[in-house]
Each structure stands twice: as structure tokens, then as C-alpha cells.
N, C-alpha and C positions, 0 to 999 in steps of 0.2 A: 396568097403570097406568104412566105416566110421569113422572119426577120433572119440574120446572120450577126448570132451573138457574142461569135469570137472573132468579131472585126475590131484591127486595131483603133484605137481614137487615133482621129483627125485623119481619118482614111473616109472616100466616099461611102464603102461599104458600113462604116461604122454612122454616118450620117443618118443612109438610107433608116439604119435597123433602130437610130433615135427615132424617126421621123413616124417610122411603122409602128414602134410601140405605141406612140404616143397617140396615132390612129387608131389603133386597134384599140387603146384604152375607151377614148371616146365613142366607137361605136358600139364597142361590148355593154356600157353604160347605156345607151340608146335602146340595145337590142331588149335589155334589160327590162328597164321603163314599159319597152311594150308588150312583154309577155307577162309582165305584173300585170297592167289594165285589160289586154285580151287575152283570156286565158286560151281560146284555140290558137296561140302560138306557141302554146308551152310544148317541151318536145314530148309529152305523154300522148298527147294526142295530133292528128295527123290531118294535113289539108288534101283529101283525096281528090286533087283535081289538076290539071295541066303546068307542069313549071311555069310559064305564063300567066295562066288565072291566078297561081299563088302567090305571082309577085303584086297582080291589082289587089287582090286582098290585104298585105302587107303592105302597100302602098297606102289603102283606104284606112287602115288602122295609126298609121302614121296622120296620115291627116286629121282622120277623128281626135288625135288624141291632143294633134296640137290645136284643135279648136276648142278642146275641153279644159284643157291649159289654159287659151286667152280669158274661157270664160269662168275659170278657176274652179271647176267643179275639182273636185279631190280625189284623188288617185284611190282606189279601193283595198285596205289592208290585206295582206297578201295571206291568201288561206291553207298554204304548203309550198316548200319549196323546190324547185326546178333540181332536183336531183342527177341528173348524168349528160350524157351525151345524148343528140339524138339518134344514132345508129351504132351502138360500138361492136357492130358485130361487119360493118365496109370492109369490102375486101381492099386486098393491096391497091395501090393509084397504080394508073397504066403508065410507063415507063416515059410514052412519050408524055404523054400528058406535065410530065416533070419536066422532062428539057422544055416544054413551050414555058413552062411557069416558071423558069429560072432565065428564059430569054428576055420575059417580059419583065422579071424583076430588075436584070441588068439593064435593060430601059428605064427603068424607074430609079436607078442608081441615078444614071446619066442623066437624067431628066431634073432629081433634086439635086442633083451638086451646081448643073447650068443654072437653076434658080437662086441656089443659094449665093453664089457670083453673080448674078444681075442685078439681087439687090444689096452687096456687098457692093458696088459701085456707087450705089446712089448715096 
């Protein structure tokens, strides 16, 4: 999803694209954290195996890491840094592909503005 960053304030549009930064900050952070401690998620190297197995592996590295966390072992000083993108050679997105991702965002408009009113009541 993309934020929309010429929405005016105090428009739902300009809610949403608060709300999406400020997700997207948090998980960029996250995603971070884990390509620091497992280095087969860095985009240099590749998980040659099913979108599905590779989300249980990113899934298991996530757990591992938050049990490494409870048990305070120390993050491993990072020995190079994450350099580019992982494909910048993706061809263009398929047309539709955009209209389904701009339906869904506008559900997600209307999703956080009815929240933000539910608890603007209480």
C-alpha cells in the first residue's frame, strides 16, 4: 500500500497516510532488527524456496530472535551494510494489480477514520 502525501490535513486521506507512515516506520525498524541477526535475510542473498516456506522461515527468525531478546543475548555487530533494493531491475506492476491495491487502500481509509470516531466517542 501507498501512503497519499498530498492529502489535505484533516481529510480521511491524510489520516490514513499518518497512520501508514507511522506503520511503515515501525516495521521498517522490525524488518531491520532481523536482517541485522539473520543474515540470510539480507537482500544479497536469496531464500531459494516456495513464498510459503519463506515466510515460515521469517516467521522462525522472528521468533528466534524474540527469544534471544528475553534471554538478552546481544545482537551481533553488523559486519556491512544492506546496500540497495532487493530487485531493482522488477518490471512494471500489472495494471490491475494497482486498481485491486488502491480498492483495498480505500478500505483502509474507511476502516481508520470508523475507528478513529469509535473512539472519539468514548
Amino acid at each position: 500500500m501507498l501512503p497519499l502525501p498530498h492529502a489535505e490535513e484533516g481529510t480521511p486521506e491524510y489520516y490514513y497516510t499518518k497512520l501508514h507512515c507511522q506503520c511503515r516506520n515501525a516495521v521498517e525498524r522490525c524488518i531491520g532488527v532481523l536482517k541485522a541477526r539473520w543474515r540470510c535475510l539480507l537482500c544479497d542473498r536469496t531464500l531459494h524456496y516456495e513464498p510459503t516456506f519463506v515466510g515460515f522461515i521469517v516467521n522462525a527468525c522472528a521468533v528466534l530472535h524474540n527469544i534471544l531478546t528475553v534471554l538478552r543475548v546481544p545482537q551481533p555487530p553488523p559486519m556491512f551494510e544492506d546496500l540497495g533494493h532487493d530487485n531493482p531491475d522488477e518490471p512494471e506492476e500489472d495494471l490491475n494489480l494497482l486498481h485491486q491495491a488502491d480498492e483495498v487502500r480505500r478500505h483502509l481509509i474507511e476502516y481508520a477514520v470508523a475507528r478513529r470516531r469509535l473512539h472519539a466517542d468514548d
